[in-house]
C-alpha positions as CSV (number, residue, x, y, z in Angstrom):
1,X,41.7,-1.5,-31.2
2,X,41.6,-4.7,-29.3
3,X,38.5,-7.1,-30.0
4,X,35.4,-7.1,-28.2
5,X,36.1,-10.2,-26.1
6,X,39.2,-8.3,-24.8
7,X,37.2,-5.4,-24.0
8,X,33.7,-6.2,-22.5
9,X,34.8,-7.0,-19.0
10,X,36.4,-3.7,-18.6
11,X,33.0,-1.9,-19.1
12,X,30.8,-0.6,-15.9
13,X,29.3,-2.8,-13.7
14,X,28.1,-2.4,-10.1
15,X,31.2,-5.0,-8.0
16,X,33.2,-2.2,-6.7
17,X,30.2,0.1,-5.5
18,X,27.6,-2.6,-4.5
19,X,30.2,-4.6,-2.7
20,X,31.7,-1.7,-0.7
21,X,28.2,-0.3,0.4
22,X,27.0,-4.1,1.6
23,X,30.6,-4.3,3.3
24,X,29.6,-1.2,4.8
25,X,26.2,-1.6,5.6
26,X,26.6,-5.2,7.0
27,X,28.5,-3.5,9.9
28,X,26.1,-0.3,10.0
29,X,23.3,-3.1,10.3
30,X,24.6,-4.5,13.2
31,X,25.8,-1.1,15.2
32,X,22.4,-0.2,14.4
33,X,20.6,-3.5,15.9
34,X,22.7,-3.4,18.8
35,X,21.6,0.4,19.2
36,X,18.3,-0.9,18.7
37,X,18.2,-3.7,21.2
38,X,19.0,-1.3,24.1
39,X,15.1,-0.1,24.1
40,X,13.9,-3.6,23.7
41,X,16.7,-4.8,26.4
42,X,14.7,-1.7,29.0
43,X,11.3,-2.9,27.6
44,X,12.3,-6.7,28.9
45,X,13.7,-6.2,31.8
46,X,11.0,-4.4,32.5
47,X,8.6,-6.6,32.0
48,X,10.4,-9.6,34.2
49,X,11.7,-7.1,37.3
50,X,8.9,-4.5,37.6
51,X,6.0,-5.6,35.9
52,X,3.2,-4.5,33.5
53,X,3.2,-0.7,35.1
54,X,6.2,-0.4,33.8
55,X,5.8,-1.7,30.1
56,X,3.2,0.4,30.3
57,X,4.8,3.8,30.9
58,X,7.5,3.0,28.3
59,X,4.7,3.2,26.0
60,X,3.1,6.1,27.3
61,X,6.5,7.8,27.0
62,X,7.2,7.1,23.0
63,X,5.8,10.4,21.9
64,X,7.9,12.1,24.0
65,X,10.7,10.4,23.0
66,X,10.2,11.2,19.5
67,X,11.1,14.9,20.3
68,X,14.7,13.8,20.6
69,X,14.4,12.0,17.0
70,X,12.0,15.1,15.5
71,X,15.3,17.6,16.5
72,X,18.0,15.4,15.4
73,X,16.1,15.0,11.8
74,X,16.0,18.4,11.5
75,X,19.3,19.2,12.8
76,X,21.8,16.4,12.7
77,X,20.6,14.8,10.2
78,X,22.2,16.8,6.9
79,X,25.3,16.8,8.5
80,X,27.0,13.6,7.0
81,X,24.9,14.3,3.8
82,X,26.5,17.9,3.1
83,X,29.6,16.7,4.5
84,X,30.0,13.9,1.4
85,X,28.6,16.2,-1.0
86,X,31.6,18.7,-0.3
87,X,34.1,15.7,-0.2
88,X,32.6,14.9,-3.3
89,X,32.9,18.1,-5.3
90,X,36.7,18.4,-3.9
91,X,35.7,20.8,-0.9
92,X,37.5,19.0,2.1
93,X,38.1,22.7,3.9
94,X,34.5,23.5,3.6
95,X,33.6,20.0,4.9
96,X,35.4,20.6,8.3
97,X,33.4,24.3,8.6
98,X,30.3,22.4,7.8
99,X,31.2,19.8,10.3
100,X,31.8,23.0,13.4
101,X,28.6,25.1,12.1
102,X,26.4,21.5,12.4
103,X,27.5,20.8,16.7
104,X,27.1,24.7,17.4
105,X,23.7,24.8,16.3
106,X,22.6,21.0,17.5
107,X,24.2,22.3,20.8
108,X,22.4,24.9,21.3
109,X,19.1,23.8,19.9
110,X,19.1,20.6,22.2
111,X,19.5,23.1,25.1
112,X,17.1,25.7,24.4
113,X,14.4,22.7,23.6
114,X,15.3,20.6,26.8
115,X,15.5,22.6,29.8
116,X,12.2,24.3,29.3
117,X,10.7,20.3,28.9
118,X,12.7,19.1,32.3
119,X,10.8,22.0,34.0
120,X,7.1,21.8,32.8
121,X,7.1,17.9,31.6
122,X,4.6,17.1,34.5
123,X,2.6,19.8,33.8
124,X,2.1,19.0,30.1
125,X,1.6,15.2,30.4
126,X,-0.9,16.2,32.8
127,X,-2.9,17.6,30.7
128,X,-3.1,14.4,28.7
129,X,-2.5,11.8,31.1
130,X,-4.9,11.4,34.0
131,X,-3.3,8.4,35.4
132,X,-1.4,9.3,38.1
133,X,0.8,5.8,38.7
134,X,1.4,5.7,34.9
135,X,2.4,9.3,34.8
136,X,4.9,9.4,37.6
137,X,6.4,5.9,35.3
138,X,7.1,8.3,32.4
139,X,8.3,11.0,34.0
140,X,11.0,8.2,36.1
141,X,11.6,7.1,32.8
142,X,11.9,10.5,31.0
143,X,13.8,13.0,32.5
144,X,17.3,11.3,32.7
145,X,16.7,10.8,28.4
146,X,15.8,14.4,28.6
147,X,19.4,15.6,30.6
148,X,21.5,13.4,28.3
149,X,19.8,13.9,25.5
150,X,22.2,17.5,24.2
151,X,25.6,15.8,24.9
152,X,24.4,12.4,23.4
153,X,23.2,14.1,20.5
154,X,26.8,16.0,20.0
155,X,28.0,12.8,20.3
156,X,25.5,11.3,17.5
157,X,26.5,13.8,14.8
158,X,30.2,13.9,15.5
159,X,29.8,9.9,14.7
160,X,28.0,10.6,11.8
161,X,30.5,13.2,10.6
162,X,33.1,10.0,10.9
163,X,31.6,7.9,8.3
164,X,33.6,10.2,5.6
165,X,36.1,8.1,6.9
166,X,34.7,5.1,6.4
167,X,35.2,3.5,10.1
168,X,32.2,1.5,10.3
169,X,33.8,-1.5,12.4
170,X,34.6,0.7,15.3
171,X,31.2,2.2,14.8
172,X,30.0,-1.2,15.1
173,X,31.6,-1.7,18.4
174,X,30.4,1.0,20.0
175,X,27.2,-0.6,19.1
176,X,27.8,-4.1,20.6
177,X,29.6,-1.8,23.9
178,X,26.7,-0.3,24.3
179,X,24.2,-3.1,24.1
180,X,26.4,-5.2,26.4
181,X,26.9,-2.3,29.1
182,X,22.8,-1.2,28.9
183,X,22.3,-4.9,29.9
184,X,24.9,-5.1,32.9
185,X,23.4,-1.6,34.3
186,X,19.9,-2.9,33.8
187,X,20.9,-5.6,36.0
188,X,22.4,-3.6,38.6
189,X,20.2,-0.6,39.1
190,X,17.0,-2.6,38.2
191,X,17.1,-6.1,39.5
192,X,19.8,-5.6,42.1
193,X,18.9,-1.6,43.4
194,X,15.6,-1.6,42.7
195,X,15.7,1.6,41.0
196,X,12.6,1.1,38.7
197,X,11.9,2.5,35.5
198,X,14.0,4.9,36.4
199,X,17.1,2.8,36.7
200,X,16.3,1.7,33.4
201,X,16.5,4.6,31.9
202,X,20.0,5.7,33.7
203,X,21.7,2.1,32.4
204,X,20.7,3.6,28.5
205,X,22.4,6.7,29.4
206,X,25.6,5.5,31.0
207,X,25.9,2.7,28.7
208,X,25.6,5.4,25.6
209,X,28.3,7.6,27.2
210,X,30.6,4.2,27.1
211,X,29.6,3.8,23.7
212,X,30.4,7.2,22.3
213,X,33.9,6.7,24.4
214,X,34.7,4.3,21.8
215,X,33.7,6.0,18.7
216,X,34.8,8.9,19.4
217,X,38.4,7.8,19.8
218,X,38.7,8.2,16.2
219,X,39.3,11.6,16.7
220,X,43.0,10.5,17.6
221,X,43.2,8.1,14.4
222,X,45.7,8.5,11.8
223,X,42.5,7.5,9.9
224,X,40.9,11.1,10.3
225,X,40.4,13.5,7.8
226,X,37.7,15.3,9.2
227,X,37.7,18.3,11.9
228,X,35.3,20.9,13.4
229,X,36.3,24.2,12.3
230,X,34.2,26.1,14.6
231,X,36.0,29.2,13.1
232,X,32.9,29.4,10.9
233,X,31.0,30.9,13.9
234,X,33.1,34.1,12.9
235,X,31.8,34.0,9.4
236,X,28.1,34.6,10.4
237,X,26.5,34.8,6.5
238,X,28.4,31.5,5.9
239,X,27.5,29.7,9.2
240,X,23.8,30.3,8.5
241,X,24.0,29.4,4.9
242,X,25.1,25.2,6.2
243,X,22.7,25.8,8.9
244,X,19.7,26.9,6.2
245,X,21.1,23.4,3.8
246,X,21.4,21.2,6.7
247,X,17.9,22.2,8.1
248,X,16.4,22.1,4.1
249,X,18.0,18.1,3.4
250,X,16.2,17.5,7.2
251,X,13.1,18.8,6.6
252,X,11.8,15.8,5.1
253,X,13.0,13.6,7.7
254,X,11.5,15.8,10.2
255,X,8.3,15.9,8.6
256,X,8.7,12.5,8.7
257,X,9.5,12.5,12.5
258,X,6.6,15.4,13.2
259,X,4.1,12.7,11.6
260,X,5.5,9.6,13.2
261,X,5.4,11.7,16.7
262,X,1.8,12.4,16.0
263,X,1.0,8.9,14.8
264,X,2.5,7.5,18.2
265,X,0.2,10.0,20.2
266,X,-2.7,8.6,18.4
267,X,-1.7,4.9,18.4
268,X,-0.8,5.1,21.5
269,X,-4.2,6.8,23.0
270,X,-6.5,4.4,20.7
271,X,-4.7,1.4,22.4
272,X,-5.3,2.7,25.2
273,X,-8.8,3.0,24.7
274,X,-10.0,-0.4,23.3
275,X,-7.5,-2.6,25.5
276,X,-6.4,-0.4,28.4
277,X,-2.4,-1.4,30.3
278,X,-2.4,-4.6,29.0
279,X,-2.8,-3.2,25.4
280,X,-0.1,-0.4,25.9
281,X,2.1,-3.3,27.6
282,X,2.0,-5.1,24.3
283,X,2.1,-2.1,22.0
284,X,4.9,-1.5,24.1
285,X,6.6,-5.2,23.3
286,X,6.0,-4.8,19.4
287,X,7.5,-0.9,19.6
288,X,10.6,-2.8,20.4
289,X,10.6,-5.1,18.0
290,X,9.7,-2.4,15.5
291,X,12.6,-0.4,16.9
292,X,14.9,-3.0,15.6
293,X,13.5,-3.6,12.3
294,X,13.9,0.0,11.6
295,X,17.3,0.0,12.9
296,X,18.1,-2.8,10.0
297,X,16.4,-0.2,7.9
298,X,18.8,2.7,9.4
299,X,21.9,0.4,9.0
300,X,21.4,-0.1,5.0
301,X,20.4,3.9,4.5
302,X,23.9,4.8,7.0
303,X,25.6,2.9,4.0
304,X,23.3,3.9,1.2
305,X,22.8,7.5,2.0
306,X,27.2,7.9,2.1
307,X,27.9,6.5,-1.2
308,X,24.5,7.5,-3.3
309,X,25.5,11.6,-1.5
310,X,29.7,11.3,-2.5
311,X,28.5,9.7,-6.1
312,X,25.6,12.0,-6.5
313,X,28.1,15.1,-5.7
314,X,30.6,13.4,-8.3
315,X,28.1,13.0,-11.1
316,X,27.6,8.9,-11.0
317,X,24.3,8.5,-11.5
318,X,25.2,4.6,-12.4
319,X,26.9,4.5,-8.8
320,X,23.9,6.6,-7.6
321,X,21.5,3.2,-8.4
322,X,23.9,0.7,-7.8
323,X,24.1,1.7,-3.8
324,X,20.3,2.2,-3.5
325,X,19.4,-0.7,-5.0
326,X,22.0,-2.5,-2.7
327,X,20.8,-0.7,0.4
328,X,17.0,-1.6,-0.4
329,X,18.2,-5.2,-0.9
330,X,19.9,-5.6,2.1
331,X,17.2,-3.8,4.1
332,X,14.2,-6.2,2.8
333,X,16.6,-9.7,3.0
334,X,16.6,-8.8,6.4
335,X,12.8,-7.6,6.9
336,X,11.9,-11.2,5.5
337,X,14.5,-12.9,7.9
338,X,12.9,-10.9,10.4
339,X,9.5,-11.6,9.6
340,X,9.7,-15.4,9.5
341,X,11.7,-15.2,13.1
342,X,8.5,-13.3,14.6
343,X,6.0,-15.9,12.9
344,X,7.6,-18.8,14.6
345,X,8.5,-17.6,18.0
346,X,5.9,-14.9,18.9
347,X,4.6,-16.9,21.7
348,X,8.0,-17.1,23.3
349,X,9.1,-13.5,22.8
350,X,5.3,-12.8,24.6
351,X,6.8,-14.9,27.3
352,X,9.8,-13.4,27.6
353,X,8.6,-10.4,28.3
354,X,6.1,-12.1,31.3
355,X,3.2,-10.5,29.7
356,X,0.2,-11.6,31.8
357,X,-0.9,-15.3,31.1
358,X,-4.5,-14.7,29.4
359,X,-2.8,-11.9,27.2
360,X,0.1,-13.7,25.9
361,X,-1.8,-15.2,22.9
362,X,-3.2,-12.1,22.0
363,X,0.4,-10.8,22.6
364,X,1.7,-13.4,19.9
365,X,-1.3,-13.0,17.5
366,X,-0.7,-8.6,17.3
367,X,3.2,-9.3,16.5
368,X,2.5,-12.0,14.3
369,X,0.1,-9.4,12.5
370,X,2.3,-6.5,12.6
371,X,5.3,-8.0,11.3
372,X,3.6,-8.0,8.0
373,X,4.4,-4.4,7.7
374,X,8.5,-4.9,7.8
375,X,9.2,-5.7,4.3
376,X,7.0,-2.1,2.8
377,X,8.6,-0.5,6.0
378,X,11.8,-1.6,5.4
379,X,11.8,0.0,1.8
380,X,10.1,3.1,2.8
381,X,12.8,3.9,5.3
382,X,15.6,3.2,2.9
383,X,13.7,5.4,0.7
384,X,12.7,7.7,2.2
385,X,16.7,8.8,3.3
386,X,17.8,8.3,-0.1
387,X,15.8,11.3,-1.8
388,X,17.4,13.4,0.6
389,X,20.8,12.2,-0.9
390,X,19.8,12.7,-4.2
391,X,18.1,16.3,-3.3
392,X,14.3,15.3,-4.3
393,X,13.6,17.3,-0.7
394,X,9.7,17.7,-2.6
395,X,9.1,13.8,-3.1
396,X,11.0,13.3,0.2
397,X,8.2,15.2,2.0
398,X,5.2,13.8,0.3
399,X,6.5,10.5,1.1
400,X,7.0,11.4,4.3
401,X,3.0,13.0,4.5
402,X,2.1,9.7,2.5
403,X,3.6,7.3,5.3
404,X,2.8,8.8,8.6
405,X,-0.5,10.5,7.3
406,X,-2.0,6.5,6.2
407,X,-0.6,6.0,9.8
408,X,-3.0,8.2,11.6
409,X,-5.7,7.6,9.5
410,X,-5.2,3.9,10.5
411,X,-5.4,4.9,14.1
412,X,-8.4,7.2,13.9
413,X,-10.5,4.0,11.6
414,X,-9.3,1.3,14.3
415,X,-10.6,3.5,17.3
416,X,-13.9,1.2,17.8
417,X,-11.8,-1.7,16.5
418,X,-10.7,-5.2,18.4
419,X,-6.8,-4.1,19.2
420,X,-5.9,-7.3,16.6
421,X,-7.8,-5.4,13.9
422,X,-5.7,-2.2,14.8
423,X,-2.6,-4.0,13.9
424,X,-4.1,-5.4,10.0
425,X,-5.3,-1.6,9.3
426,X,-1.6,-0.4,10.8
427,X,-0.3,-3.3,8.4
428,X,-2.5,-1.7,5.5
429,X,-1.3,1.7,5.6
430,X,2.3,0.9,5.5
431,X,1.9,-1.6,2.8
432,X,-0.1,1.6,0.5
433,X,2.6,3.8,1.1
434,X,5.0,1.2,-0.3
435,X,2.7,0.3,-3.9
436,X,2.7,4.1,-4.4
437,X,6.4,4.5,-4.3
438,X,7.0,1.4,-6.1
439,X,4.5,2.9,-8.6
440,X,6.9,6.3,-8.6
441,X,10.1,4.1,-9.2
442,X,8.7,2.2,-12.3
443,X,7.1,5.4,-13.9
444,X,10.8,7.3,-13.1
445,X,13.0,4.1,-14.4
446,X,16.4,6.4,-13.3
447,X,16.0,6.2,-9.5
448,X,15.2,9.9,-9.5
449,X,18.4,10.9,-10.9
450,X,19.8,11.7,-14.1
451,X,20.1,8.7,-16.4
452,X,23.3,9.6,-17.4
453,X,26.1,12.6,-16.7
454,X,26.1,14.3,-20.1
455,X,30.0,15.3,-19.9
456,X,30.5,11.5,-19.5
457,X,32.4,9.9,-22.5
458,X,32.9,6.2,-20.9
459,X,33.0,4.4,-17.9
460,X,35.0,1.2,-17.1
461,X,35.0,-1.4,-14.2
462,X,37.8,-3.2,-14.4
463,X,40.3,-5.5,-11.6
464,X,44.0,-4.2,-11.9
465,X,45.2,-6.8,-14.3
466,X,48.0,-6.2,-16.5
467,X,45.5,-7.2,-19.8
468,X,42.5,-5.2,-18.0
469,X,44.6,-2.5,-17.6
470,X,45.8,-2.4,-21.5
471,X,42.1,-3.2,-22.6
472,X,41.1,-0.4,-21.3
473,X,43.6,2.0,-22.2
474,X,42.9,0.9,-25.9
475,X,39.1,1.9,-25.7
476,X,39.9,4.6,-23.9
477,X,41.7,6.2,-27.0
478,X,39.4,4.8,-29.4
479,X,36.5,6.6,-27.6
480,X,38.1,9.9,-27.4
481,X,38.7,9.6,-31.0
482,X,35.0,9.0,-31.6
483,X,34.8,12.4,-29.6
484,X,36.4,14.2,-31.8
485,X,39.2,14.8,-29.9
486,X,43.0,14.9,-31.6
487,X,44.5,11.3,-31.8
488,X,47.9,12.7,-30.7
489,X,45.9,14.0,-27.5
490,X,43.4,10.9,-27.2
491,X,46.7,8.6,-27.0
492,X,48.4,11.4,-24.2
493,X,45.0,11.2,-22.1
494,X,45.1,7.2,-22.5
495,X,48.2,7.1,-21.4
496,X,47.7,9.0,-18.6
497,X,44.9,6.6,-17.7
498,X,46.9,3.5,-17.9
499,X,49.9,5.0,-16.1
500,X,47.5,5.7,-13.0
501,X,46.3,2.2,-13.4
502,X,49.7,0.5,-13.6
503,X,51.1,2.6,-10.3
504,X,47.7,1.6,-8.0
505,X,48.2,-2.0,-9.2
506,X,51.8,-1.2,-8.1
507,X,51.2,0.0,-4.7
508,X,49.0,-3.3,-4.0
509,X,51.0,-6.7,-5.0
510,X,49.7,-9.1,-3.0
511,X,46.1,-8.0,-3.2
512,X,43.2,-8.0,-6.1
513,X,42.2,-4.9,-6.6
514,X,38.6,-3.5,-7.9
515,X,38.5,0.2,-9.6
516,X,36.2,2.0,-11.1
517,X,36.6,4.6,-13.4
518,X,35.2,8.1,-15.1
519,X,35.9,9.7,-18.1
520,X,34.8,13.1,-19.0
521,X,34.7,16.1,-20.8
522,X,36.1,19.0,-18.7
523,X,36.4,21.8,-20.9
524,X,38.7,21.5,-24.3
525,X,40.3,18.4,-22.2
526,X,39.2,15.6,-20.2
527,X,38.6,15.0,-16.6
528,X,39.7,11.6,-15.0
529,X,38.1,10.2,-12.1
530,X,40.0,6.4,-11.0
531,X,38.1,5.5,-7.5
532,X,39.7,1.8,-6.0
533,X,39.4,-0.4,-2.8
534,X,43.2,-1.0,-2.5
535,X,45.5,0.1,-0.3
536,X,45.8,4.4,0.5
537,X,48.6,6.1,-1.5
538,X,50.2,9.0,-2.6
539,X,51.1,9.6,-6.2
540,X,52.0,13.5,-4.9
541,X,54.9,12.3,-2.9
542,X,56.8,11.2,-5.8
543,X,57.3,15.4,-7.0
544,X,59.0,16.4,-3.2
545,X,61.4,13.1,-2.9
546,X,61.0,11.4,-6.6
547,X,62.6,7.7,-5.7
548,X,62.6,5.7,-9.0
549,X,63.6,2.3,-6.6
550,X,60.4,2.9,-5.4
551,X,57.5,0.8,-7.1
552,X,55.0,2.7,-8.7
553,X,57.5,5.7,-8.7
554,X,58.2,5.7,-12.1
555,X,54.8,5.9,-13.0
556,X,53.7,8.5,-10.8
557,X,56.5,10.4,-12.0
558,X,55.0,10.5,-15.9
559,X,51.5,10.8,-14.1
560,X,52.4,14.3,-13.0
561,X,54.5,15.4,-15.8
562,X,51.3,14.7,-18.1
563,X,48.4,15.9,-16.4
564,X,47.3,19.2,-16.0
565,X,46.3,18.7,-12.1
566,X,46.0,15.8,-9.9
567,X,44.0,15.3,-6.9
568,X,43.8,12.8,-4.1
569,X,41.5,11.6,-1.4
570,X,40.6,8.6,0.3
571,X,36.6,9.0,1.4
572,X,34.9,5.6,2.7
573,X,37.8,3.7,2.5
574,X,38.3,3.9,-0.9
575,X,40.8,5.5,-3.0
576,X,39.7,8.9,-4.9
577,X,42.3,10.1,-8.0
578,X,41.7,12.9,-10.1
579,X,43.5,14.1,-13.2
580,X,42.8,16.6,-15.2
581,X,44.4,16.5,-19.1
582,X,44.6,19.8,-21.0
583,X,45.2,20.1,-24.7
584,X,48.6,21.3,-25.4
585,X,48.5,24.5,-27.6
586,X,50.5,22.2,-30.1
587,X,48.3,19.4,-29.8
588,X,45.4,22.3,-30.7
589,X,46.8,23.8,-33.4
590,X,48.3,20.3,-35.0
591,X,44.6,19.2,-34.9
């Protein structure tokens, strides 16, 4: 065996996984704050072409809008989630038929719950809302959300389906083309047609539709390897089993949604209470603002939630931390950043939004208050999608309860309370939920998973280098040996190993490539997992048309002739081999 110098750098460490889920999330980030900015783009142009009225009745309208997050939690929400856990247990066919059941029943559900609300909307809000002017706003600014809102949501989880594919620059356009288009039709229906709230509403709809044009072209990518199979419709004991698992990993987040909902309604009717229009028009200015720093939040757990769910399904509990930890990270770099932007230029966001002269400073002084509660927020969010990932559905939901529940019971204690004091007891609440989770993670010390796969014998990191590559292969054999396995078979399985190594190093020559790899007991033999961010290949070519000019051919021809199976993917752009290596009734009986 070679020395340790030769060996430690070829042990596991987190480059390939943390890198490829900041890569990721960087661009889910900014799709997300583009997304984002489209509620606070409405929000500002209303405030400069229509007035305080209209801030107003964009704040009245929040809990409604939450019905369209509360459905998509509990319906769209598991799709990617199941979708990455079959990818990651080998079950591409069964991906595709959860990918069909998902759209049938978000289809349907968005129906069934939105027509009913387009027809008794004004009835309900009147029940509530006594304000006739501010009413009318809501339902201007409602009812074209509500008649988009099943075809956008389609649109939503068929995007969210994609990320098995690992697309998240062309997600990140439809982001910016969406942002850019909201602005241009706010513009033109508001301040040119005078189309009110109303207008504003419309420009979020069309420019969405313009948005999901773009995405949604990666259904004619080369790129693709995911489908609907709405086959599974057929297969009714099937179709309601995905339905029963998407709705159980989206119960949390709907909890979530459901309390969130209800702490709007009450947030919403205290502010209106102690400071009247000119408090909701302000609520209604730090709403947006909120909306984006949760979006930054969303971005990091889009990444997050797709690695921890494919490395969770494959049994890397290492991999498992390493993208949560990057995902919270990112998500509270960019809550600080966030929070020092708000501290030094609240007064001019309060202007930019023309709030009334004698409430701007008390405009400035709520944000500055509020924005406090991004970094605990920021986490919490993360969080709070990453026990779904990692199927702790319980702790999920009493985080969810936890969050929302402090929430309300901020609301109801700030009720006789100076609309400043509402925001420090808001900022309170948040910041609790936060030290108890914190408290969770410290007492847990694993992340809530596993602290290690028990079938695992080693793990390596390593960059395709020629001494890397033979390092490896070396410990690799020595381990085996340690594990009681033959030495004639330890030597075939590290062979194997290198081999693999040698033809992905040979299919990238002008590039560095990063790979990770698992080895593990798999009955009598071993199970090989080699995951890369190099270029996609195709070692199972070499058996139909075996080209020994070819470079890498050679290898992938003693790849196949040694291992018992061998199994390729490529699943957020990265590179998925897996080899099974039997013992040979020779190498059995010779042992």
């Amino acid at each position: 065996m070679q020395s340790n110098t030769q060996t430690e750098s070829v042990f596991r460490n987190s480059e390939l996984i943390t890198g490829r889920t900041r890569k990721m999330a960087h661009t889910y980030i900014g799709s997300a704050i583009c997304v984002a900015a489209v509620t606070a783009v409405d929000s500002l142009i209303a405030g400069i072409s229509i007035g305080e009225s209209a801030l107003a009745s964009i704040g009245a309208a929040a809990p409604l809008l939450a019905i369209d997050q509360i459905l998509h939690c509990l319906l769209g929400f598991g799709i990617s989630k199941m979708m990455i856990h079959s990818v990651g247990i080998g079950k591409r066919k069964e991906a595709d038929r959860i990918f069909g059941a998902v759209l049938i029943a978000v289809a349907a559900a968005f129906l069934l719950v939105y027509i009913p609300l387009l027809i008794f909307e004004r009835p309900l809000l009147g029940l509530f809302m006594k304000d006739q002017t501010l009413l009318d706003g809501v339902i201007l600014y409602t009812r074209p959300l509500f008649l988009s809102a099943p075809f956008l949501e389609v649109f939503l989880c068929i995007e969210r389906a994609f990320r098995i594919d690992g697309r998240a620059k062309l997600f990140a356009q439809r982001g910016i083309i969406t942002n850019i288009a909201n602005i241009l039709l706010d513009i033109l229906l508001v301040s040119s047609l005078g189309m009110g709230v109303s207008g504003l509403a419309w420009a979020s709809v069309i420019a969405a539709v313009l948005g999901y044009a773009v995405s949604l072209s990666h259904f004619f990518s080369k790129k693709r390897t995911v489908s609907p199979d709405f086959s599974v419709i057929h297969s009714r004991e099937e179709f309601w089993s995905y339905i029963k698992e998407d709705v159980r990993l989206g119960a949390s987040a709907t909890l979530d949604e459901v309390m969130d909902g209800l702490a709007l309604t009450a947030q919403t009717a205290v502010i209106g209470t102690i400071a009247g229009s000119g408090g909701l028009a302000i609520w209604a200015v730090f709403k947006a603002l909120r909306g984006i720093l949760i979006s930054v939040s969303n971005g990091a757990s889009g990444s997050t939630s797709a690695f921890a769910g494919l490395l969770n399904g494959q049994k890397d509990y290492d991999g498992v931390r390493y993208a949560i930890k990057t995902g919270i990270g990112m998500a509270l770099a960019a809550s600080v950043l966030a929070f020092v932007l708000i501290q030094f230029f609240a007064e001019g966001i309060s202007d930019l939004y023309r709030i009334e002269p004698e409430l701007q400073q008390l405009c400035a002084r709520c944000l500055r208050i509020g924005s406090y509660a991004a970094p605990p927020l920021a986490f919490l969010t993360v969080l709070s999608s990453y026990l779904s990932d990692v199927n702790r559905i319980g702790l999920a939901n009493m985080l969810a309860l936890l969050r929302q529940g402090l929430v309300i019971i901020a609301a109801a204690i700030a009720f006789k309370m100076t609309l400043t004091s509402f925001f420090v007891v808001y900022e309170i609440s948040v910041a609790l939920a936060a030290i108890v989770m914190i408290v969770l993670l410290v007492c847990d010390r694993h992340w809530f998973v596993p602290a290690r796969n028990p079938a695992l014998i080693a793990d390596y990191s390593i960059r395709l280098q020629a001494d890397q590559i033979a390092a490896m292969s070396t410990d690799a054999a020595c381990k085996l040996r340690g594990g009681d396995y033959p030495e004639l078979y330890s030597l075939r399985v590290a062979q194997v190993l290198e081999e693999s190594m040698n033809y992905i190093a040979q299919q990238n020559p002008e590039k560095e490539v990063c790979s990770d790899i698992q080895m593990a007991r798999h009955g009598d033999g071993v199970h090989l997992l080699i995951i890369d961010d190099g270029m996609a290949y195709s070692p199972l070519s070499s058996l139909a048309k075996p080209d020994l000019t070819k470079p890498g051919a050679m290898e992938a021809v003693i790849i196949l002739g040694l291992a018992a199976s061998v199994y390729y993917d490529r699943v957020l752009d990265l590179n998925q081999l897996s080899l099974s290596v039997e013992q040979p009734a020779e190498v059995k009986e010779g042992a």
